[in-house]
C-alpha positions, 0 to 999 in steps of 0.5 A: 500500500502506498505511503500517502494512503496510509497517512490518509487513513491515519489523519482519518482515524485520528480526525474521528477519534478527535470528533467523538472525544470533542462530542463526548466532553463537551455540552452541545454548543455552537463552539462545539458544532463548528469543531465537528463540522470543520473536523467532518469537512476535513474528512470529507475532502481527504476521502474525496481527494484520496480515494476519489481521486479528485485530485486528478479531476478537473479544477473546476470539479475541485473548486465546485466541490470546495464551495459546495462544501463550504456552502453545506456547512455555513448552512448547518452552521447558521441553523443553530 
């Protein structure tokens, strides 16, 4: 297996124990909502370059997905 892959899968593992241990101690606050929507978007584009492999994709396709992203969470983020 490539090395890249295995730091990708390590970041992931990483990023969602630190989700759960961040949903886990702390109440639910708005400073604790937008933590674990930047660690999931986080994860989202590592998959989705990684093992998509969006990262050859057009950069059109990479900057919409980007927004799209963006967009998602600002949208969940104003609802509470």
């Amino acid at each position: 297996m490539k090395k890249s892959l295995l730091v990708t899968y390590g970041l992931l593992i990483v990023l969602t124990i630190t989700t759960a241990l961040i949903s886990n101690s702390t109440s639910f606050s708005n400073v604790a909502v937008a933590l674990i929507m930047g660690l999931s978007g986080i994860k989202f584009l590592l998959v989705a370059f990684q093992f998509m492999e969006l990262k050859k994709a057009n950069s059109a396709w990479k900057y919409t997905l980007i927004i799209v992203l963006a967009l998602m969470i600002s949208l969940i983020l104003l609802i509470f």
